[in-house]
Structures are given as C-alpha cells and as structure tokens.
Biopython code that builds the backbone (N, CA, C, O; Angstrom):
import numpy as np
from Bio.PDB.StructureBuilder import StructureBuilder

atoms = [
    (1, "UNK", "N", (124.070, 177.523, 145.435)),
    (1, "UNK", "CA", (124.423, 178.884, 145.133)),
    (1, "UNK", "C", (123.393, 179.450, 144.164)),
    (1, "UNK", "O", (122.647, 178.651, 143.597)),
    (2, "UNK", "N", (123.293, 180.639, 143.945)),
    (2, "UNK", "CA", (122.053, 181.500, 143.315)),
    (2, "UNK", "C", (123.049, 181.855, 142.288)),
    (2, "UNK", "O", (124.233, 181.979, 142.603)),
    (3, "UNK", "N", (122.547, 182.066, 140.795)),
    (3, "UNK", "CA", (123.129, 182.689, 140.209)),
    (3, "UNK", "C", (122.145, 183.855, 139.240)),
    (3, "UNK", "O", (121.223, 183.241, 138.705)),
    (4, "UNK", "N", (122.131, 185.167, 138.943)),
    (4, "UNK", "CA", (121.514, 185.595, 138.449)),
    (4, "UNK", "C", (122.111, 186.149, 137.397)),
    (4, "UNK", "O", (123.280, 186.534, 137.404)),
    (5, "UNK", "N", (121.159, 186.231, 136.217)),
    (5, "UNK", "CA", (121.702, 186.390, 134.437)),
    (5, "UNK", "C", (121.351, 187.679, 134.958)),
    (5, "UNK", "O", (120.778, 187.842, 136.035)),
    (6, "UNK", "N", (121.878, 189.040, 133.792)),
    (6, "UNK", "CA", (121.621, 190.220, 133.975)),
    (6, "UNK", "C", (120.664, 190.899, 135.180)),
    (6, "UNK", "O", (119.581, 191.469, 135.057)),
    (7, "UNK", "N", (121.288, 190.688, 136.135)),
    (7, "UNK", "CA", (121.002, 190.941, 137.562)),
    (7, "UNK", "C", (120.550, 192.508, 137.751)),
    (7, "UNK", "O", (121.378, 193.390, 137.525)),
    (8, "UNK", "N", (118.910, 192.906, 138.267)),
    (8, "UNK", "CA", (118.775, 194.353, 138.112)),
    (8, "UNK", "C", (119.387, 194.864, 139.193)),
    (8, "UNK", "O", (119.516, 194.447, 140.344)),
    (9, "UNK", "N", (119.895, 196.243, 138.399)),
    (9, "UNK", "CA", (120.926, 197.587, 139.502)),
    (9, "UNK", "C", (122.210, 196.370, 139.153)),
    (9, "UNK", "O", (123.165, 196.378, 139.929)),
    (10, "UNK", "N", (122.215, 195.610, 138.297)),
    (10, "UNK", "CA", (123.786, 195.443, 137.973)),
    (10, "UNK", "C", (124.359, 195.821, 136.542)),
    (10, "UNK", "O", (123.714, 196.226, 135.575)),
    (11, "UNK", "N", (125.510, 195.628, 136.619)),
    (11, "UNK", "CA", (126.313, 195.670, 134.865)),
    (11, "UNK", "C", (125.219, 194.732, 134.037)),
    (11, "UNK", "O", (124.682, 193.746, 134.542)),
    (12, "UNK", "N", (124.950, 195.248, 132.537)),
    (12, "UNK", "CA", (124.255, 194.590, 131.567)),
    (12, "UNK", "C", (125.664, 193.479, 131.068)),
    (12, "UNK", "O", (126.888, 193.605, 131.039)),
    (13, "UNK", "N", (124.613, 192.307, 130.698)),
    (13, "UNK", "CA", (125.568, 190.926, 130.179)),
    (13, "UNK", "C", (126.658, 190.336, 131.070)),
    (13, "UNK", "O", (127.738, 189.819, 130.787)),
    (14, "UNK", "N", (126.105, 190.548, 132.121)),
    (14, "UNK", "CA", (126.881, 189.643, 133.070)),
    (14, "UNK", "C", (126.371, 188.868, 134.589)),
    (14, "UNK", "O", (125.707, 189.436, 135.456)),
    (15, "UNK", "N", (126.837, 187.530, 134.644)),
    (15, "UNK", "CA", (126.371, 186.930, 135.639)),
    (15, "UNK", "C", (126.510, 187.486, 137.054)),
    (15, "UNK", "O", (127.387, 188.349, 137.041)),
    (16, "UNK", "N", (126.024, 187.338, 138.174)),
    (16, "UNK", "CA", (126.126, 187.958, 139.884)),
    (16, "UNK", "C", (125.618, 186.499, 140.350)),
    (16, "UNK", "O", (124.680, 185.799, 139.968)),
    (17, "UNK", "N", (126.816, 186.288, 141.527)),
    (17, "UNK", "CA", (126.737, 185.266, 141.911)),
    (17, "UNK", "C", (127.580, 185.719, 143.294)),
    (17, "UNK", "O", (128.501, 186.531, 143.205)),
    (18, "UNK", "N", (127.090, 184.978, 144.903)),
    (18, "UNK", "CA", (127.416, 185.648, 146.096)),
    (18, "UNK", "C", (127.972, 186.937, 145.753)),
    (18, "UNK", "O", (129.148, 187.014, 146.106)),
    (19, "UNK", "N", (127.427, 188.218, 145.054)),
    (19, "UNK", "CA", (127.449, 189.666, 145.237)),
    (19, "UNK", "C", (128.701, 189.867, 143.946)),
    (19, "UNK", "O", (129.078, 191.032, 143.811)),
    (20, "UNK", "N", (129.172, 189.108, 143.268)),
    (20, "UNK", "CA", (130.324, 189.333, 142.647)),
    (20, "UNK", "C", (129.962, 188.866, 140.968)),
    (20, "UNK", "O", (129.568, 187.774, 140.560)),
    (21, "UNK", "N", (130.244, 190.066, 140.233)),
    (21, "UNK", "CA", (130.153, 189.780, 138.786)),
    (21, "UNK", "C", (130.783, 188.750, 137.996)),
    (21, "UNK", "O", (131.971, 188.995, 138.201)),
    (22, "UNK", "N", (130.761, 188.165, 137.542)),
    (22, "UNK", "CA", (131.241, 187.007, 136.502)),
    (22, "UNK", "C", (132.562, 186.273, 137.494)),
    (22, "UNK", "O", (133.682, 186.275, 136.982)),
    (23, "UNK", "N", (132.381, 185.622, 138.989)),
    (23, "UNK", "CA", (133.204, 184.980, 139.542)),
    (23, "UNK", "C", (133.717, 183.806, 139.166)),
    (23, "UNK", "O", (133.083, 183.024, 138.459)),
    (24, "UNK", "N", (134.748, 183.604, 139.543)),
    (24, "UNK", "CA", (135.448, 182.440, 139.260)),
    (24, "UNK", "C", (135.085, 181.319, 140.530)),
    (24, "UNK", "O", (135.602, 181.447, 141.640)),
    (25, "UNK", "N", (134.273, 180.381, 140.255)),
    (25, "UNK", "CA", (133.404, 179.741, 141.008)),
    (25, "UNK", "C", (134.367, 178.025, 141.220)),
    (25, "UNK", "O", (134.502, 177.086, 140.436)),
    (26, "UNK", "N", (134.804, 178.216, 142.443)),
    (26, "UNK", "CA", (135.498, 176.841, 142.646)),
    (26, "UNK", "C", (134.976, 176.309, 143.467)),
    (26, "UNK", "O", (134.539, 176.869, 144.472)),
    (27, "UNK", "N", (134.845, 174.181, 143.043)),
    (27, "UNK", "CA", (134.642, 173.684, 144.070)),
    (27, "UNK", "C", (135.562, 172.422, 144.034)),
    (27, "UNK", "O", (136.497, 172.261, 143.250)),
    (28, "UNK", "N", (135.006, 171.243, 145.347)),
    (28, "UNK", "CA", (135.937, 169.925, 144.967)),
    (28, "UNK", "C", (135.570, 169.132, 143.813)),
    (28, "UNK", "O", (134.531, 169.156, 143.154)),
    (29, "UNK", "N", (136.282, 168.650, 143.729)),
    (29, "UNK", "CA", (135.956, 167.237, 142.934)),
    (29, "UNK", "C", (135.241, 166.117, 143.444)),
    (29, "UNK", "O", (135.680, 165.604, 144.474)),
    (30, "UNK", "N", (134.335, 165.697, 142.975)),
    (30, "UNK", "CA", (133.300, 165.371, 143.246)),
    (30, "UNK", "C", (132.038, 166.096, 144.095)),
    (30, "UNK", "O", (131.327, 165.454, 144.869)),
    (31, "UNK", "N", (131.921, 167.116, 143.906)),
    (31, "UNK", "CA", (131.043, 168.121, 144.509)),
    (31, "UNK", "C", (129.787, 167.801, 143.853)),
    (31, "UNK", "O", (129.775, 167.335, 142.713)),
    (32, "UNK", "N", (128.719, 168.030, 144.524)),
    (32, "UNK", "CA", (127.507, 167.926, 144.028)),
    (32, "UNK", "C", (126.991, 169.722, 144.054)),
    (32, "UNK", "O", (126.819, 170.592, 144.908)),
    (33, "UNK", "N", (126.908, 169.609, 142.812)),
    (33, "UNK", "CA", (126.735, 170.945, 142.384)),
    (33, "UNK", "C", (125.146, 171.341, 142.250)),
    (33, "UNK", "O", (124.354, 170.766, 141.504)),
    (34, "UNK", "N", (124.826, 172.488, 143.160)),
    (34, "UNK", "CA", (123.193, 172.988, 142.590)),
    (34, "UNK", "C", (123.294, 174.507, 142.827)),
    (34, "UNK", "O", (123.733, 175.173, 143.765)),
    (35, "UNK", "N", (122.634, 174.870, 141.442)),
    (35, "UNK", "CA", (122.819, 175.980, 141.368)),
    (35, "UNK", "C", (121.077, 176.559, 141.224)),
    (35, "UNK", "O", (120.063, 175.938, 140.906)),
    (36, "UNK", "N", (121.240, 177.693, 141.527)),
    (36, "UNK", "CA", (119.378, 178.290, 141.500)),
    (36, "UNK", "C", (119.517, 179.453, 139.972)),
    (36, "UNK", "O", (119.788, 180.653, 139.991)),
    (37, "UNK", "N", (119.354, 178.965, 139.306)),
    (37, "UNK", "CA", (119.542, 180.101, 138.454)),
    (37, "UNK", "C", (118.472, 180.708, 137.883)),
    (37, "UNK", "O", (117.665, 180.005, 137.275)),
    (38, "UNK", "N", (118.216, 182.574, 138.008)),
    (38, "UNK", "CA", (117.377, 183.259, 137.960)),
    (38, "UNK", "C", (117.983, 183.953, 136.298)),
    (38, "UNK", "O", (119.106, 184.017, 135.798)),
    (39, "UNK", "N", (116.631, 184.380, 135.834)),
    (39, "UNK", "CA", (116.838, 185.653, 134.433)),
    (39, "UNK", "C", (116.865, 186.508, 135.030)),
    (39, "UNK", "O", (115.936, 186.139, 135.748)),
    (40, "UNK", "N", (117.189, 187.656, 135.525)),
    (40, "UNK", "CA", (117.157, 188.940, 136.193)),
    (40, "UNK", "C", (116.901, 190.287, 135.152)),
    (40, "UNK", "O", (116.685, 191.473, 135.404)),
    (41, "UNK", "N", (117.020, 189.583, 133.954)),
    (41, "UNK", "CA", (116.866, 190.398, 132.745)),
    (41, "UNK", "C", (115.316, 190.440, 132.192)),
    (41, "UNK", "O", (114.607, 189.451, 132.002)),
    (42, "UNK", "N", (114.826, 192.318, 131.899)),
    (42, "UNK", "CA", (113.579, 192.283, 131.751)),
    (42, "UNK", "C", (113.333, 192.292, 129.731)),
    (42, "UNK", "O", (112.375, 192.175, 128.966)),
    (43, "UNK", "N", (114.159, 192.408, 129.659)),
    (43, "UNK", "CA", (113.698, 191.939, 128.063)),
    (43, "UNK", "C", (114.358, 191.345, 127.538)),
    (43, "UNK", "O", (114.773, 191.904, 126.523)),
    (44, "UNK", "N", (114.913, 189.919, 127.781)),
    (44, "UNK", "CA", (115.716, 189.082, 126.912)),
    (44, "UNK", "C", (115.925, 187.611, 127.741)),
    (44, "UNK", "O", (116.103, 187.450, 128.948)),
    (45, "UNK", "N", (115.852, 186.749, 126.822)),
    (45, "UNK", "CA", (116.299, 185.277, 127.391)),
    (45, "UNK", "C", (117.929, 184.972, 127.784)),
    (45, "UNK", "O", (118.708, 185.661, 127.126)),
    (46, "UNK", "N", (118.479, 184.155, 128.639)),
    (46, "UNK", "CA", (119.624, 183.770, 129.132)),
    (46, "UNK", "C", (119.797, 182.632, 129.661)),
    (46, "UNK", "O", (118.825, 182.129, 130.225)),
    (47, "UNK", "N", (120.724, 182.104, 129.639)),
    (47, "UNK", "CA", (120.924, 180.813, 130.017)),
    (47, "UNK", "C", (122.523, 180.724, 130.607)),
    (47, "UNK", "O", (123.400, 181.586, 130.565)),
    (48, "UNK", "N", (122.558, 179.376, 131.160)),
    (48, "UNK", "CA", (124.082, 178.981, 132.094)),
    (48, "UNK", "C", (124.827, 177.776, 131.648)),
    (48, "UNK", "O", (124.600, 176.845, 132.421)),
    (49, "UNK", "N", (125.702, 177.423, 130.603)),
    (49, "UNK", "CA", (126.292, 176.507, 130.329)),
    (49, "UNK", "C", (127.410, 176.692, 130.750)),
    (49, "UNK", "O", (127.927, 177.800, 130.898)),
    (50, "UNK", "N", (128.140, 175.150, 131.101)),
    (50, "UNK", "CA", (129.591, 174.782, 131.332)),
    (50, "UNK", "C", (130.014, 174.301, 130.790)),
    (50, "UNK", "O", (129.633, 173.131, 130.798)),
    (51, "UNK", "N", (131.069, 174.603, 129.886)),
    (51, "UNK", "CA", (131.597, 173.913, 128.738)),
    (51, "UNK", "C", (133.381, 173.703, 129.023)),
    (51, "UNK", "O", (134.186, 174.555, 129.398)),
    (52, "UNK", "N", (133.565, 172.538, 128.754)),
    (52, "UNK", "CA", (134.894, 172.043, 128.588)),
    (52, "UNK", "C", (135.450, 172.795, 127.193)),
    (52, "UNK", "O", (134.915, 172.653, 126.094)),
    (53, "UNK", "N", (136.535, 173.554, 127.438)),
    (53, "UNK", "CA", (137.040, 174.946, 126.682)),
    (53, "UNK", "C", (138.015, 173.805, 125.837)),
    (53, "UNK", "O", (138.818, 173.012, 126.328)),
    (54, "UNK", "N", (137.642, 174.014, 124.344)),
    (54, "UNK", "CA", (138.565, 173.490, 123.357)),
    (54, "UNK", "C", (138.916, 174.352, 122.240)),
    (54, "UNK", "O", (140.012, 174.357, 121.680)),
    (55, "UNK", "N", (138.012, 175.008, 121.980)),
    (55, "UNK", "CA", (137.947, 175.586, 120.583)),
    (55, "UNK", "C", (137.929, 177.171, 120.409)),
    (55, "UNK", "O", (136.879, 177.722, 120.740)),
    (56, "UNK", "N", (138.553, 177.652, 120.121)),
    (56, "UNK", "CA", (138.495, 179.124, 119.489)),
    (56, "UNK", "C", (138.068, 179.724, 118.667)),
    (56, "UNK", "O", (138.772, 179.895, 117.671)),
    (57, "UNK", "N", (136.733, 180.304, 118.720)),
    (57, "UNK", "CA", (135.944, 180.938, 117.864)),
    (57, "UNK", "C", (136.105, 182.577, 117.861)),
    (57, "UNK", "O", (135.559, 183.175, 118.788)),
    (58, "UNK", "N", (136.755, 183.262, 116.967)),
    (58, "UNK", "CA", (136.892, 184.168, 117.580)),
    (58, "UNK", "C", (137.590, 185.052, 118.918)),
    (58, "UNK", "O", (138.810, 184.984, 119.074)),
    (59, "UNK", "N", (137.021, 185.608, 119.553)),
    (59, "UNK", "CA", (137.578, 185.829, 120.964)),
    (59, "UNK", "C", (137.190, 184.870, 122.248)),
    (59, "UNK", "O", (137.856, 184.517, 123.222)),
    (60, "UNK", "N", (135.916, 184.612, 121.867)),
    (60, "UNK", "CA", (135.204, 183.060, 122.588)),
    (60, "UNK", "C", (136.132, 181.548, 122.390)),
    (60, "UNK", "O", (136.671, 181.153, 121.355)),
    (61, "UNK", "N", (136.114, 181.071, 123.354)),
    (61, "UNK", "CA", (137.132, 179.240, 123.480)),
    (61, "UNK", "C", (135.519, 178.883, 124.075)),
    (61, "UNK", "O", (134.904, 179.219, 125.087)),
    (62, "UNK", "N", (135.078, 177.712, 122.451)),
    (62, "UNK", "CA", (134.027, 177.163, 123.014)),
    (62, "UNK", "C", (134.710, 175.585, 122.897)),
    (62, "UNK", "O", (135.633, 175.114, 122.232)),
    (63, "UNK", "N", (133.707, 175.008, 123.950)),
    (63, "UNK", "CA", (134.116, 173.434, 123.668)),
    (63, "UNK", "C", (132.693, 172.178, 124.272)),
    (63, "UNK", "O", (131.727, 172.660, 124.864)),
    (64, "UNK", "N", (132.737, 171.270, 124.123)),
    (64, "UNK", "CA", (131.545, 170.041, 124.594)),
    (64, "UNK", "C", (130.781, 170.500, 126.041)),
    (64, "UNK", "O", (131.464, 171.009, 126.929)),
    (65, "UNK", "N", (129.414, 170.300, 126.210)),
    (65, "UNK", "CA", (129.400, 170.769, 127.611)),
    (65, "UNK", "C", (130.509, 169.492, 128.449)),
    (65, "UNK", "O", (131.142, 168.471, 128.182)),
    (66, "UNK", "N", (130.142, 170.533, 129.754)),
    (66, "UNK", "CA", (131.353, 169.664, 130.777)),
    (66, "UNK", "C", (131.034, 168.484, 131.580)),
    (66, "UNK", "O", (131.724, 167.534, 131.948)),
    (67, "UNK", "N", (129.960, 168.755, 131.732)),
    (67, "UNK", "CA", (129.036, 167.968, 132.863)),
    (67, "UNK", "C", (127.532, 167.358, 132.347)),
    (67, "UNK", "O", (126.725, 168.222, 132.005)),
    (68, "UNK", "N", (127.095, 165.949, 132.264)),
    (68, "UNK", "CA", (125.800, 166.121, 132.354)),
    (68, "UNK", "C", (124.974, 167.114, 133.227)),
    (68, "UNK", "O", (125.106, 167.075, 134.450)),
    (69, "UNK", "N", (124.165, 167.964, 132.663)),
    (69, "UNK", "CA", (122.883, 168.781, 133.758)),
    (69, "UNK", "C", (123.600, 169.777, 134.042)),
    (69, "UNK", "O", (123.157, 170.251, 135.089)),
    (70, "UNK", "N", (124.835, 170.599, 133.528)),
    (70, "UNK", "CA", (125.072, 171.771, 133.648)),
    (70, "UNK", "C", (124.892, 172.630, 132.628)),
    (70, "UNK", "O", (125.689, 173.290, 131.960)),
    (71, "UNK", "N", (123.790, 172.527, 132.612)),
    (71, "UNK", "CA", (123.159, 173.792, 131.454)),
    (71, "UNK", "C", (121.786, 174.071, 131.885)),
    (71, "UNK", "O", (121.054, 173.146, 132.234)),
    (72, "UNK", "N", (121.332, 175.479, 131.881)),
    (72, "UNK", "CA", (119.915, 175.779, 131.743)),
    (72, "UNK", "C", (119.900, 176.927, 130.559)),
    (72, "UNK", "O", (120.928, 177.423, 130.098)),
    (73, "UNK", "N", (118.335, 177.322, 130.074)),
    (73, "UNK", "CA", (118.028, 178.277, 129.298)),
    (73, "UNK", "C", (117.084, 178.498, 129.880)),
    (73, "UNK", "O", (116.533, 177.634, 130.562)),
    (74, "UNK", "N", (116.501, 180.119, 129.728)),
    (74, "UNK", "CA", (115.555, 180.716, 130.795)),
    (74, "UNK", "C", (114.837, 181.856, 129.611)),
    (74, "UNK", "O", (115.454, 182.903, 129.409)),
    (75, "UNK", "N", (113.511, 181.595, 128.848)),
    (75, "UNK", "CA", (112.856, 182.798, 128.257)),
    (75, "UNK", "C", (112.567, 184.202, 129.054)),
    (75, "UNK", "O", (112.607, 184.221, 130.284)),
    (76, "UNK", "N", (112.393, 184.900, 128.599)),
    (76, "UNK", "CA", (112.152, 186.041, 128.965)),
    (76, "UNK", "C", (111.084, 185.981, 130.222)),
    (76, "UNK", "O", (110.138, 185.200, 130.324)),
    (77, "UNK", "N", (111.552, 187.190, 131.314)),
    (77, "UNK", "CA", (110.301, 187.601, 132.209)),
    (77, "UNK", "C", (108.889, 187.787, 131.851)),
    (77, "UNK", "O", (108.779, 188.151, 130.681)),
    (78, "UNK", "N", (107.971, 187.681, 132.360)),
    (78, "UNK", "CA", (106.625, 187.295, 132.260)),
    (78, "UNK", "C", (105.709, 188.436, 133.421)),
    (78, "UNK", "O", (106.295, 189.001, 134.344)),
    (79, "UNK", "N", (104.929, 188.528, 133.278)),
    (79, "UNK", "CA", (103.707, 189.121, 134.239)),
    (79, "UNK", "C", (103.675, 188.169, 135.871)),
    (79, "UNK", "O", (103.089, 188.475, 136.909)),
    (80, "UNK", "N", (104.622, 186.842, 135.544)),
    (80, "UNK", "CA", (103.972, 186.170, 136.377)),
    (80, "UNK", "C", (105.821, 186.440, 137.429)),
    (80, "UNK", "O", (105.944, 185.996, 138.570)),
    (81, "UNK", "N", (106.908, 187.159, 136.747)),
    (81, "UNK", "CA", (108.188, 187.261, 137.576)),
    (81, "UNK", "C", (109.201, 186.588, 136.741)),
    (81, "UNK", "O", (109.032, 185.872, 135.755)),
    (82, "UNK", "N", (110.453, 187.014, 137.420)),
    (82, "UNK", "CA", (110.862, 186.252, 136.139)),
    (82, "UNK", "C", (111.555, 184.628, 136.770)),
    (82, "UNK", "O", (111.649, 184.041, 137.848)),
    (83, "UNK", "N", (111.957, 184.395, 135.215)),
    (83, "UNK", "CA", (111.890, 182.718, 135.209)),
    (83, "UNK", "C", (113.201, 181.923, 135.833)),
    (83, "UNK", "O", (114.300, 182.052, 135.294)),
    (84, "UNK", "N", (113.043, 181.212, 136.833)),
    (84, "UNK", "CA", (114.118, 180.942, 137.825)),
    (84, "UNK", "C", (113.960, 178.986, 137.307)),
    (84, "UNK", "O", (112.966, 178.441, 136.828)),
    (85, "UNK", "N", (115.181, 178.419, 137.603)),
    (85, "UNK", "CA", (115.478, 176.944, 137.291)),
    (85, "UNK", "C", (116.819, 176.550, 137.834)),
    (85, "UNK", "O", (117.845, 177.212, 137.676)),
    (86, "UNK", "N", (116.724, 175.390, 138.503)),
    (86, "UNK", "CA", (117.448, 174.450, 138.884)),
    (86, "UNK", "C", (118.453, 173.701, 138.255)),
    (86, "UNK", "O", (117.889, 173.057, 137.371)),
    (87, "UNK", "N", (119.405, 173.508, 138.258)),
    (87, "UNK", "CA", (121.009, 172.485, 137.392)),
    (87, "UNK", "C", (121.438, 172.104, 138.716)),
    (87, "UNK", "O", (121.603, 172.650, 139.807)),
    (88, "UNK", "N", (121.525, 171.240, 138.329)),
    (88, "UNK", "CA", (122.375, 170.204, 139.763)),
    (88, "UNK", "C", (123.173, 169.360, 138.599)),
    (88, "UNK", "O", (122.854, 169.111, 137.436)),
    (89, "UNK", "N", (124.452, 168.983, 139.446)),
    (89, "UNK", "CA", (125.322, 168.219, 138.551)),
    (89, "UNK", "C", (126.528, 167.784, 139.027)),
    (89, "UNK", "O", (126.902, 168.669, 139.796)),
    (90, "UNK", "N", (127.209, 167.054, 139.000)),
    (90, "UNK", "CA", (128.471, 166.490, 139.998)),
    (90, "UNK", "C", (129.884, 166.941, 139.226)),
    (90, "UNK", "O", (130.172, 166.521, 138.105)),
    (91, "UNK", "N", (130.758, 167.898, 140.029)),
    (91, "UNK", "CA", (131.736, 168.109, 139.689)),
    (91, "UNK", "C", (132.762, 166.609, 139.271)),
    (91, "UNK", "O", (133.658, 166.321, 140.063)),
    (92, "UNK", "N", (132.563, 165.769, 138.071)),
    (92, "UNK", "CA", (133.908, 164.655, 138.457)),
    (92, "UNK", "C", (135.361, 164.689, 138.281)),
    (92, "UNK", "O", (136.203, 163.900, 138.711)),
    (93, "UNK", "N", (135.540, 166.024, 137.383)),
    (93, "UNK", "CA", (136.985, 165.942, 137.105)),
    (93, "UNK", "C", (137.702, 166.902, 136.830)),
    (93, "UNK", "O", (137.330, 167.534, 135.841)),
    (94, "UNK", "N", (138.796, 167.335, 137.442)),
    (94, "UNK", "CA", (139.600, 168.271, 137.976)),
    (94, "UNK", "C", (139.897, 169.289, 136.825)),
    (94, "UNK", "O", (140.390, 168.903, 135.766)),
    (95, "UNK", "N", (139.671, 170.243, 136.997)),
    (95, "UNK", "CA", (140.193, 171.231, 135.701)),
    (95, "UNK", "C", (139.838, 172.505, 135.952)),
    (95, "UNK", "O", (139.658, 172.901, 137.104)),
    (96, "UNK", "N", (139.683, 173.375, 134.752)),
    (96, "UNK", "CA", (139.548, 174.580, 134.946)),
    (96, "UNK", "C", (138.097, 174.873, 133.596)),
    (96, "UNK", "O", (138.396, 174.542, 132.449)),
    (97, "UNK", "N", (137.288, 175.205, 133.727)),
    (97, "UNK", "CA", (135.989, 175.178, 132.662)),
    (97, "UNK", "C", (135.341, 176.528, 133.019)),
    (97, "UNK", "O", (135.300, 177.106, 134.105)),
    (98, "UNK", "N", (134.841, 176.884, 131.803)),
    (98, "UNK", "CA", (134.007, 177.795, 131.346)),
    (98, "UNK", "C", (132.629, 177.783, 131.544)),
    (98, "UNK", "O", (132.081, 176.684, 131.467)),
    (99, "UNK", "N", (131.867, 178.884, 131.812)),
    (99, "UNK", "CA", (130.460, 178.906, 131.972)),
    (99, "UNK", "C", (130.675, 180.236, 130.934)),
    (99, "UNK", "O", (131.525, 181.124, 130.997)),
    (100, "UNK", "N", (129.583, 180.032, 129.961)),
    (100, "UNK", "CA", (128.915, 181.049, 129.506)),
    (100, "UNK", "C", (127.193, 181.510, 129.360)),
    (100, "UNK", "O", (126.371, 180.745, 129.864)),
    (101, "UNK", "N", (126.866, 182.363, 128.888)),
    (101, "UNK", "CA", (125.731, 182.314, 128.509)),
    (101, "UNK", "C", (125.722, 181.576, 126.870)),
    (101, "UNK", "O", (126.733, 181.511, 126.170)),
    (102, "UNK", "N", (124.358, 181.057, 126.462)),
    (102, "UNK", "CA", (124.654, 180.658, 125.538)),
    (102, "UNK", "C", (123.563, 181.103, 124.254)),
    (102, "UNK", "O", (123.456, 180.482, 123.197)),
    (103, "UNK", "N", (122.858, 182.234, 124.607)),
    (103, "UNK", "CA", (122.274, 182.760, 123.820)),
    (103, "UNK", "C", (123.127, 183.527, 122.467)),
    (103, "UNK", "O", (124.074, 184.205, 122.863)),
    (104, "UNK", "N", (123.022, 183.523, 121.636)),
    (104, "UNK", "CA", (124.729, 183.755, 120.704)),
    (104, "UNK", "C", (124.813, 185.845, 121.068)),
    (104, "UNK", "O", (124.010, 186.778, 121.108)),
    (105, "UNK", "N", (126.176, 185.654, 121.234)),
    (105, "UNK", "CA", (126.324, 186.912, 120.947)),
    (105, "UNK", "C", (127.095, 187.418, 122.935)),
    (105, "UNK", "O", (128.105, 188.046, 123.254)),
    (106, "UNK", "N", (126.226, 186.893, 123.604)),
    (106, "UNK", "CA", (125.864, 187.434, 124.767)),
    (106, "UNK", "C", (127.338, 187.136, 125.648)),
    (106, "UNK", "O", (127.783, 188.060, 126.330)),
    (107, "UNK", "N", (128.157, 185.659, 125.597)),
    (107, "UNK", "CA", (129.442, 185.483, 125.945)),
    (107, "UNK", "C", (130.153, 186.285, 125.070)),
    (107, "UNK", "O", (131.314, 186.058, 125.410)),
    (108, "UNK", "N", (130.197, 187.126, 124.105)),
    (108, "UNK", "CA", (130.998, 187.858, 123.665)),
    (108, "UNK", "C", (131.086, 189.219, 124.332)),
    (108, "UNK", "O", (132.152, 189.758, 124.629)),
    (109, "UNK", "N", (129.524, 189.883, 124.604)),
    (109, "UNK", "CA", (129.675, 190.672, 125.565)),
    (109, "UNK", "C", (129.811, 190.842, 126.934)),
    (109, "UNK", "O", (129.488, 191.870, 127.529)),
    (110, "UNK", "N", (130.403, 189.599, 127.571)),
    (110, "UNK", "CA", (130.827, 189.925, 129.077)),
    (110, "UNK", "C", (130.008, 188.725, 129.718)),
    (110, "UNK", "O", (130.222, 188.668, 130.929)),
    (111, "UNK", "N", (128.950, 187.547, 129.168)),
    (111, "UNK", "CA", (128.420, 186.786, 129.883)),
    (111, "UNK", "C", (129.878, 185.241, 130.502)),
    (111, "UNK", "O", (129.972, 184.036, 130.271)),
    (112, "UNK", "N", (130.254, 185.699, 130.870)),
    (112, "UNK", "CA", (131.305, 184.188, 131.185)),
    (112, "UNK", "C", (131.789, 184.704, 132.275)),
    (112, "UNK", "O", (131.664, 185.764, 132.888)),
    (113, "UNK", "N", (132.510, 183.498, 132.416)),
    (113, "UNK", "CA", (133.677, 183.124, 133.503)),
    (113, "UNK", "C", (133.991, 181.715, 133.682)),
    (113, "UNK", "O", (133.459, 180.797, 133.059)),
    (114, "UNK", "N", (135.091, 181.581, 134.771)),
    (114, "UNK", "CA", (135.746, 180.537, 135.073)),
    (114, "UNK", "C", (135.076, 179.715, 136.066)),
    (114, "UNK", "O", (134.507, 180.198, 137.045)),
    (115, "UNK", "N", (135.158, 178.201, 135.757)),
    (115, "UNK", "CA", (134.496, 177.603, 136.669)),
    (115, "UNK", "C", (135.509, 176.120, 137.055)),
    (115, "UNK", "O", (135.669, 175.198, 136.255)),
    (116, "UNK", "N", (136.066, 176.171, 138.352)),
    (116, "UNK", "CA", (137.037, 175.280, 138.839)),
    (116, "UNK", "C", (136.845, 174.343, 139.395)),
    (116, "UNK", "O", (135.814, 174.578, 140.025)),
    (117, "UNK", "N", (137.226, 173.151, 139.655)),
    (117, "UNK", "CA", (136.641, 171.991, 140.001)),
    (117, "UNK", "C", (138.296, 171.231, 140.524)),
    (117, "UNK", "O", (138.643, 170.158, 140.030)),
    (118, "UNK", "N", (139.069, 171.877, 141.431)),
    (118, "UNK", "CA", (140.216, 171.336, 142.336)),
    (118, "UNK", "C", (140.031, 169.878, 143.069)),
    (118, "UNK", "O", (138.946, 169.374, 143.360)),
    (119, "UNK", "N", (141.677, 169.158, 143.366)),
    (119, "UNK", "CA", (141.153, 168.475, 143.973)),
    (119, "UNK", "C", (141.201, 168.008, 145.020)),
    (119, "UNK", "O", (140.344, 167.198, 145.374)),
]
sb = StructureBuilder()
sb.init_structure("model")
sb.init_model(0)
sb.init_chain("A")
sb.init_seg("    ")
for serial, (resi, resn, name, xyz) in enumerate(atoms, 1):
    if name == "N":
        sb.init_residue(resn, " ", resi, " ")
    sb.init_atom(name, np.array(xyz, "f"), 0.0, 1.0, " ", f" {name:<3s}", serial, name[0])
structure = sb.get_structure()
C-alpha cells in the first residue's frame, strides 16, 4: 500500500492512503506488511510510526512502537522530488494500534489514525 504524508491538493497534516484521509487500515494477523511511504509535503519533514497506544499525553495516547520496522522518517523535498521509503513489517498480534506522524506537534494536528491487525 502507498501511503502519502501531506499529500498535494489534499487536507494539510494528514495521511492519504487508497484515496482516503487518515484511514483506519486493517489487516490479518500475521500479515506481512509493506508500505511505500512518500513526503508529499513541500516544506517540512514527516514520518509513519505504529505505536502500541498506552499513554496519554495530552489529547495524544502515545505508547512503545508496535512492530519491529514500522516506522519511517522522511526530510524534506529536494530538487531531486520528494523523499519516498519503504517499512515492511509483520503484523503478529491482534489489536487495535495507532500510526502517527512523529515529528512533534504534527499528531496533534490531524497526522494519525487507526491501525488494525484482526484475526
């Protein structure tokens, strides 16, 4: 699946993923997960973490990532396009988890959603 950070001609601070803003992205258990993830944003860095939701900071529930290899960070666009990267990672255990961005600030304004792993 493709996922793009501030996606252009979309809403600012939020992920687009198959055509839909900050989806709630389910798969099986044990899924082998790969995701293509693009910056779509022309002046700012972004990134894709999955975090096992424990803690309440605020309006944000942060918690441990979830998965080995479900995280990327992506610097800013360049002359050369912008900066696209790979996370692959195996869904192992059944729940309900969070993806945010993890640049600070940015899951407060609208970078998240739900990420499901049924079984």
């Amino acid at each position: 699946m493709a996922i793009v950070a501030n996606p252009p001609n979309g809403a600012d601070m939020r992920f687009r993923a198959a055509g839909l803003e900050n989806p709630t992205i389910e798969v099986a258990r044990g899924a082998l997960v790969k995701i293509q993830f693009v910056n779509g944003d022309s002046d700012s860095a972004h990134g894709w973490l999955l975090l096992n939701p424990m803690v309440r900071i605020g309006n944000i529930i942060h918690g441990p990532r979830a998965f080995a290899g479900a995280f990327a960070l992506l610097g800013d666009p360049t002359s050369a396009g912008q900066p696209v990267t790979k996370i692959t990672f195996r869904a192992t255990q059944t729940g309900t988890y969070r993806y945010e961005c993890p640049v600070p600030g940015h899951a407060a304004m609208g970078m998240q959603g739900a990420f499901v792993v049924r079984s």
